[in-house]
C-alpha positions, 0 to 999 in steps of 0.5 A: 220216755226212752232213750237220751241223746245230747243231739240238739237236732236229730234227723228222722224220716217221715216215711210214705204216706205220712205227709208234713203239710205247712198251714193246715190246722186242727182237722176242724179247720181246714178244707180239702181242694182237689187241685190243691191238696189241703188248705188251711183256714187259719194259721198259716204257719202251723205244721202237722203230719196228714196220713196222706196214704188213703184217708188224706186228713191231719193226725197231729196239730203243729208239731212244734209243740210237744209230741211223743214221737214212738221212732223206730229204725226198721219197718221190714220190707219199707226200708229204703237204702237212704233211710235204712238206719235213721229213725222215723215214724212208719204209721199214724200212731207213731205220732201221739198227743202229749196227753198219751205219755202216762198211758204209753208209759205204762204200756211201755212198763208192762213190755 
């Protein structure tokens, strides 16, 4: 939507409380055990990103499928040395479903 890179890989940061967990899946399909952390019931191979700063549930299916990734490289007073200029995703909505890009698109227009 914005910005182009040649880049076949770019290397962000998934900051704080913001978790990528392998075999969760949809937030109907999975259950939360207290010595274990989150347990997938079905596809062990799924990768999501769970909003781990408080709520502890997924906010995203796999992420091997298309998303809009809203990427940013400050967040004032969260910044860390190491990822201080690499772009990364701050907050639960940084992270949107593919089925978001029009209406995104026109917020982003109306900027």
């Amino acid at each position: 939507m914005k910005g182009h890179s040649e880049k076949k890989l770019l290397e962000i940061t998934i900051h704080y409380g913001l978790d990528p967990v392998v075999g969760q899946c949809l937030s109907t399909k999975w259950e939360w055990d207290k010595s274990r952390g989150p347990v997938a019931l079905g596809d062990p191979t799924v990768i999501g990103i769970w909003d781990t700063g408080g709520l502890d549930i997924p906010i995203t299916d796999d992420v091997r499928e298309p998303h809009i990734w809203l990427l940013t490289t400050k967040n004032p007073g969260y910044t860390t040395p190491e990822s201080e200029d690499r772009p990364g995703i701050w907050e639960p909505c940084h992270l949107q479903a593919i089925t978001q890009k029009e209406k995104l698109k026109k917020i982003i227009s109306q900027k």
